[in-house]
Biotite code that builds the C-alpha atoms (Angstrom):
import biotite.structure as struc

atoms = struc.array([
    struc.Atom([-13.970, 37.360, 6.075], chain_id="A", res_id=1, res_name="UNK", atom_name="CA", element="C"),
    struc.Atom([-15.730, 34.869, 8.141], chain_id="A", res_id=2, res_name="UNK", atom_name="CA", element="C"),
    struc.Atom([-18.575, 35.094, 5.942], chain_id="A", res_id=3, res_name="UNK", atom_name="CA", element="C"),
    struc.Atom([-16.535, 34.580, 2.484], chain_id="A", res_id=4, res_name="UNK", atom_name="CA", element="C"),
    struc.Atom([-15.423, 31.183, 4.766], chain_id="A", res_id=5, res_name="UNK", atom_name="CA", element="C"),
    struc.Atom([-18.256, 29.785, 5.458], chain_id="A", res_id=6, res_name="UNK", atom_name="CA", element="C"),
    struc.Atom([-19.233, 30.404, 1.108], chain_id="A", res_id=7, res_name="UNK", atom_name="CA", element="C"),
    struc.Atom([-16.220, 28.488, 0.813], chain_id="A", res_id=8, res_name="UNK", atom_name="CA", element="C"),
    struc.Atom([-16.780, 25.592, 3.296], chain_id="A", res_id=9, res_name="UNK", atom_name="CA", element="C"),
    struc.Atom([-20.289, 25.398, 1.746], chain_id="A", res_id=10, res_name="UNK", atom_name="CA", element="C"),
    struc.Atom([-18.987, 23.945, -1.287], chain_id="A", res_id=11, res_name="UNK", atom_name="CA", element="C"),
    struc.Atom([-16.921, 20.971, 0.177], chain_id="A", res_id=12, res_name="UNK", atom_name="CA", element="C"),
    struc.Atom([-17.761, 17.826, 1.109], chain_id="A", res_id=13, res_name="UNK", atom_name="CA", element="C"),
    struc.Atom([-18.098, 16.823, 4.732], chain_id="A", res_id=14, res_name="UNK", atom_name="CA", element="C"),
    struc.Atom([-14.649, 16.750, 6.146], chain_id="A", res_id=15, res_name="UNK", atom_name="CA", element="C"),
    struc.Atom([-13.419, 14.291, 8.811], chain_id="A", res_id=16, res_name="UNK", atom_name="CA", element="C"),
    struc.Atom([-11.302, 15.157, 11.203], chain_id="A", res_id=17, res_name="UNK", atom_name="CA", element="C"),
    struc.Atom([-7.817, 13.488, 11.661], chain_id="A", res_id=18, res_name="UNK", atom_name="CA", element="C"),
    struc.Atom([-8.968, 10.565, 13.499], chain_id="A", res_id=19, res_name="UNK", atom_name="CA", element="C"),
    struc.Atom([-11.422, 9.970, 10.905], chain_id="A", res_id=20, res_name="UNK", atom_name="CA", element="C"),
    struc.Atom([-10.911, 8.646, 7.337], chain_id="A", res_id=21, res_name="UNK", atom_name="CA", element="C"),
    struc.Atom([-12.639, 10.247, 4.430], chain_id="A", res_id=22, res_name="UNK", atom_name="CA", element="C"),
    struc.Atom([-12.404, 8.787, 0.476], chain_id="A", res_id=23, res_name="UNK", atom_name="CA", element="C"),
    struc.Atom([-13.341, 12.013, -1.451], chain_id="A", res_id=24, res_name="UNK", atom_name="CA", element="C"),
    struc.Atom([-13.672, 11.913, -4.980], chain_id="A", res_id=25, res_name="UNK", atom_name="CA", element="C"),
    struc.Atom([-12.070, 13.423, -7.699], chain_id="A", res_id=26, res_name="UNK", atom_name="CA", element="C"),
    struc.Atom([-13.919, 16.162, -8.314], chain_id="A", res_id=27, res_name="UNK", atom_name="CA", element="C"),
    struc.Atom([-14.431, 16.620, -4.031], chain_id="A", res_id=28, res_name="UNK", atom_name="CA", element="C"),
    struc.Atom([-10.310, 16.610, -3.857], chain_id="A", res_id=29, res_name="UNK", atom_name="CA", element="C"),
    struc.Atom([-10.215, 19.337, -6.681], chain_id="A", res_id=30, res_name="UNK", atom_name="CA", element="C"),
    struc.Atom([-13.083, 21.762, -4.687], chain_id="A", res_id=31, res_name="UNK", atom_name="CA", element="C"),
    struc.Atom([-10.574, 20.768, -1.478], chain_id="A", res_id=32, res_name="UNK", atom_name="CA", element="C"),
    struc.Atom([-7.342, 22.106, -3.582], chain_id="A", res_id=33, res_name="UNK", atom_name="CA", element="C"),
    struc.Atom([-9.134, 25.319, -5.003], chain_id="A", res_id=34, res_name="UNK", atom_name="CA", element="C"),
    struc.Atom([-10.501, 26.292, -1.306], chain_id="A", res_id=35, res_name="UNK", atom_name="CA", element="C"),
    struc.Atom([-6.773, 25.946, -0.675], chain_id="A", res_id=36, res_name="UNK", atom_name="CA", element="C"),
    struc.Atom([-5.416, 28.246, -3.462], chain_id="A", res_id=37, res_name="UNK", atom_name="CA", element="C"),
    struc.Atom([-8.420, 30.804, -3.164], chain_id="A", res_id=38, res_name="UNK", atom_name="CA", element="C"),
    struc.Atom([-7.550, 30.673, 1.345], chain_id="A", res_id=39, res_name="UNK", atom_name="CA", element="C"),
    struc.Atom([-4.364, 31.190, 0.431], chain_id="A", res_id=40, res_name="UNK", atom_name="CA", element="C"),
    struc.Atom([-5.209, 34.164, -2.080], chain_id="A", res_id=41, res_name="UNK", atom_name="CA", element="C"),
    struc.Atom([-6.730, 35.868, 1.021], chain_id="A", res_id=42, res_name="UNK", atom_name="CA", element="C"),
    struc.Atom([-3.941, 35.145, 3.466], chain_id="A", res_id=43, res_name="UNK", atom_name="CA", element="C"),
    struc.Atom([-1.910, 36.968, 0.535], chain_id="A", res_id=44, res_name="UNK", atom_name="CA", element="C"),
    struc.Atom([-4.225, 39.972, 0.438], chain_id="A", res_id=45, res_name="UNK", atom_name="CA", element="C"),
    struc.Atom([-4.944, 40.044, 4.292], chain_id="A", res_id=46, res_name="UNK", atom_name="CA", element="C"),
    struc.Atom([-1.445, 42.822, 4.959], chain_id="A", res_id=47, res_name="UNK", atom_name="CA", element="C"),
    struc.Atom([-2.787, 45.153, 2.437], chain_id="A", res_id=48, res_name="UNK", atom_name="CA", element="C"),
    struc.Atom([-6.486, 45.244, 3.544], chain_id="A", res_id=49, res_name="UNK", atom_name="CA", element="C"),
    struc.Atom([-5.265, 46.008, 6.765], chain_id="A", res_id=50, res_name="UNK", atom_name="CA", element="C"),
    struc.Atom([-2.380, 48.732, 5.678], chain_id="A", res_id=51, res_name="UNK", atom_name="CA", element="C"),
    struc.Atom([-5.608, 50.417, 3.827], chain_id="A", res_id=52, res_name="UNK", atom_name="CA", element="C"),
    struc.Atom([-7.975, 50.182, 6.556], chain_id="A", res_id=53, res_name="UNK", atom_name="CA", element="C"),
    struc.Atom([-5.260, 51.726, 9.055], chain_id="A", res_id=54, res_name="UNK", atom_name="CA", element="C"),
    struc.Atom([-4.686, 54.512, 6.600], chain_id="A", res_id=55, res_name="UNK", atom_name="CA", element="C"),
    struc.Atom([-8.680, 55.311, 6.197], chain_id="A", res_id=56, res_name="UNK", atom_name="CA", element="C"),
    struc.Atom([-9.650, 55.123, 9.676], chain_id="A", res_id=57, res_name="UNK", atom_name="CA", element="C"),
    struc.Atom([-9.387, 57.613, 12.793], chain_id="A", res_id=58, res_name="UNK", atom_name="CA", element="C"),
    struc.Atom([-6.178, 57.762, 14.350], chain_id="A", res_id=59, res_name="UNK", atom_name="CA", element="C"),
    struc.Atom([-7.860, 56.432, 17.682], chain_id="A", res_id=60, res_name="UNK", atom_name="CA", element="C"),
    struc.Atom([-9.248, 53.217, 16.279], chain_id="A", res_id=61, res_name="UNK", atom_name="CA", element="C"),
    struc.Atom([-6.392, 51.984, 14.350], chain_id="A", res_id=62, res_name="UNK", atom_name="CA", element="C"),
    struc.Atom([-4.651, 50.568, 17.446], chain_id="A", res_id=63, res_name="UNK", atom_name="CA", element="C"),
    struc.Atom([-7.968, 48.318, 17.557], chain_id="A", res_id=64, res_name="UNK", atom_name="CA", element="C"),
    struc.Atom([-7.550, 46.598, 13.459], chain_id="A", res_id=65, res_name="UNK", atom_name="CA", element="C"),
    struc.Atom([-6.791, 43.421, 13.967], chain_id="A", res_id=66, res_name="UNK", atom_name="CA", element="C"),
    struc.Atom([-6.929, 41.158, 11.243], chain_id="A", res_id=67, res_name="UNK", atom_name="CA", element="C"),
    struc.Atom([-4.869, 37.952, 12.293], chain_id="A", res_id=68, res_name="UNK", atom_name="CA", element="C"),
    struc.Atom([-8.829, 36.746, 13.061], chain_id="A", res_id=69, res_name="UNK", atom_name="CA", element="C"),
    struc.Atom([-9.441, 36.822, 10.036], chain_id="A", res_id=70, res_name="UNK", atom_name="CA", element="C"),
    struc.Atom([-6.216, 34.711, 8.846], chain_id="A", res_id=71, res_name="UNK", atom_name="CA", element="C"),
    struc.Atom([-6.547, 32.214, 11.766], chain_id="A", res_id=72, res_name="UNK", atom_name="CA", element="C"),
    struc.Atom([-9.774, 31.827, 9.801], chain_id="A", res_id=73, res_name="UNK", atom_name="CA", element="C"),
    struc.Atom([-8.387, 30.618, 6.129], chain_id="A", res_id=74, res_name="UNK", atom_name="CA", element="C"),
    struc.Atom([-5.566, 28.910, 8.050], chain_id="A", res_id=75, res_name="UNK", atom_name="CA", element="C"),
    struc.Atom([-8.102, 26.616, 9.595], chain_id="A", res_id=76, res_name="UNK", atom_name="CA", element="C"),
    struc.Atom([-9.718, 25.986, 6.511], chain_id="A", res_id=77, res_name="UNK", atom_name="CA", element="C"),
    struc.Atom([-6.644, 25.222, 4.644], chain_id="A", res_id=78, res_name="UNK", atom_name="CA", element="C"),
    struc.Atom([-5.601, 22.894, 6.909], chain_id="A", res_id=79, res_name="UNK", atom_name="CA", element="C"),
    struc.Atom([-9.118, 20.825, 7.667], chain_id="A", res_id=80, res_name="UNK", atom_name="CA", element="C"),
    struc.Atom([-8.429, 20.419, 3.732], chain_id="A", res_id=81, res_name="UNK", atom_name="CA", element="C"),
    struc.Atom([-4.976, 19.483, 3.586], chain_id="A", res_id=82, res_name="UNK", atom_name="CA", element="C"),
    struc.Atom([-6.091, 16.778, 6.570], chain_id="A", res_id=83, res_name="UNK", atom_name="CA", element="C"),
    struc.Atom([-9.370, 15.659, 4.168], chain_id="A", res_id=84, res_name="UNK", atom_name="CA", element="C"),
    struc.Atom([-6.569, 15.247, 1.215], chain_id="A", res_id=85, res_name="UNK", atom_name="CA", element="C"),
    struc.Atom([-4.350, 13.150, 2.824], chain_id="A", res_id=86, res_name="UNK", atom_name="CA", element="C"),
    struc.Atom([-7.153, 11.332, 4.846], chain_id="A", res_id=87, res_name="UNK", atom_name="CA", element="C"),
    struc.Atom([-8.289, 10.454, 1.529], chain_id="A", res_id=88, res_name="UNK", atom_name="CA", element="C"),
    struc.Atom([-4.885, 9.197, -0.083], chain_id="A", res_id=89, res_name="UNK", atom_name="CA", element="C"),
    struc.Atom([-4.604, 7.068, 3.198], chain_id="A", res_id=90, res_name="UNK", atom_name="CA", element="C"),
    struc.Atom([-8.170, 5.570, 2.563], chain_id="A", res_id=91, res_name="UNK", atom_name="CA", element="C"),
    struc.Atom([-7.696, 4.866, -1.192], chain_id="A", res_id=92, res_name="UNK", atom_name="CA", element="C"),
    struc.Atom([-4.221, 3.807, -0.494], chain_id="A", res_id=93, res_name="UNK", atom_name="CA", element="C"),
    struc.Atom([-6.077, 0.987, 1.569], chain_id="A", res_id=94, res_name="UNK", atom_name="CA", element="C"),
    struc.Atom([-7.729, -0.410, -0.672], chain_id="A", res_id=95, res_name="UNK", atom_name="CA", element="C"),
])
């Protein structure tokens, strides 16, 4: 999962943080809004990755699946876009 994050981060622009102001383009603020719908796709699929895993693995391991690292993750991601969106609203709106 943290792997399939960092393919997704790859393809965005640099992202400020909220302090910071960032004018994306149009084509940056569409990436931003399909890294969105594709983070929120996993958050979706997330319960029933885990329900399988628990049902495949050894009864004295599946105490130890935990995948709410995994959804911190996307949740992270989702929202340093979301912040990059409005950050750039705010900057065009300045102008």
């Amino acid at each position: 999962m943290r792997h399939y994050q960092k393919l997704l981060r790859k393809g965005l622009p640099k992202l400020g943080t909220e302090n910071e102001k960032v004018s994306l383009t149009d084509d940056q603020e569409v990436k931003c809004c399909y890294v969105i719908n594709t983070c929120e796709y996993c958050l979706e699929t997330i319960p029933g990755l885990h329900n399988q895993i628990v049902d495949k693995i050894d009864e004295q391991y599946k105490s130890q699946i935990d995948l709410n690292i995994a959804a911190d993750i996307f949740w992270e991601l989702i929202n340093q876009c979301i912040t990059a969106l409005i950050s750039s609203l705010e900057a065009k709106a300045e102008v």
